[in-house]
C-alpha positions, 0 to 999 in steps of 0.5 A: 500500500502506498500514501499520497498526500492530495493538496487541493485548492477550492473555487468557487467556495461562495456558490450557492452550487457548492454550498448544496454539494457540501453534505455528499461531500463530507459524506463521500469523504466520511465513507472512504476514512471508514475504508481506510482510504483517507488517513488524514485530512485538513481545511485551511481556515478560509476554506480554500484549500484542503490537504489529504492523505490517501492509501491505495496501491496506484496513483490512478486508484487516488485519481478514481477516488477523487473523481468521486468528491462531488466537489469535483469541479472546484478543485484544482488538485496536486498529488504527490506519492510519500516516501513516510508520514509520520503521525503522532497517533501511530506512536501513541495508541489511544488504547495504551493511553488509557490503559496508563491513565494518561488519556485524559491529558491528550483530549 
């Protein structure tokens, strides 16, 4: 399995249109974190630019996937395949953190 990081610039943020595509989108999106597709993902504070991180075996699954976003026409999209992410979650499991009492802390 591979990791591509996807940047994404949004357009036409302000458009009635893209207001009304917003539920299908984080619907979409929800759907493939479940699958484990998407490992991670942000929004700028203007809503103009999101940054992702996929699992897939090809640059061309990623492609197939992102033709999906019902956002699609507003989106200028960058994708870079990664040599390592490291994550903070990956070297602090949420189950070691309760077992030692430290949960709590990290919320």
């Amino acid at each position: 399995m591979k990791e591509y990081m996807v940047s994404i610039t949004l357009t036409g943020v302000t458009t009635d249109e893209f207001n009304e595509l917003l539920p299908a989108q984080k619907e979409y999106i929800s759907k493939l974190v479940s699958q484990k597709k998407i490992s991670s993902y942000g929004l700028s504070v203007d809503r103009t630019k999101a940054w992702f991180t996929f699992l897939g075996d090809s640059e061309q699954e990623i492609w197939q996937l992102l033709a999906g976003f019902a956002l699609n026409k507003y989106m200028e999209i960058e994708m870079d395949e990664m040599l390592f992410h490291e994550n903070t979650k990956l070297f602090f499991p949420q189950l070691f953190l309760i077992e030692k009492g430290f949960a709590h802390g990290f919320r």
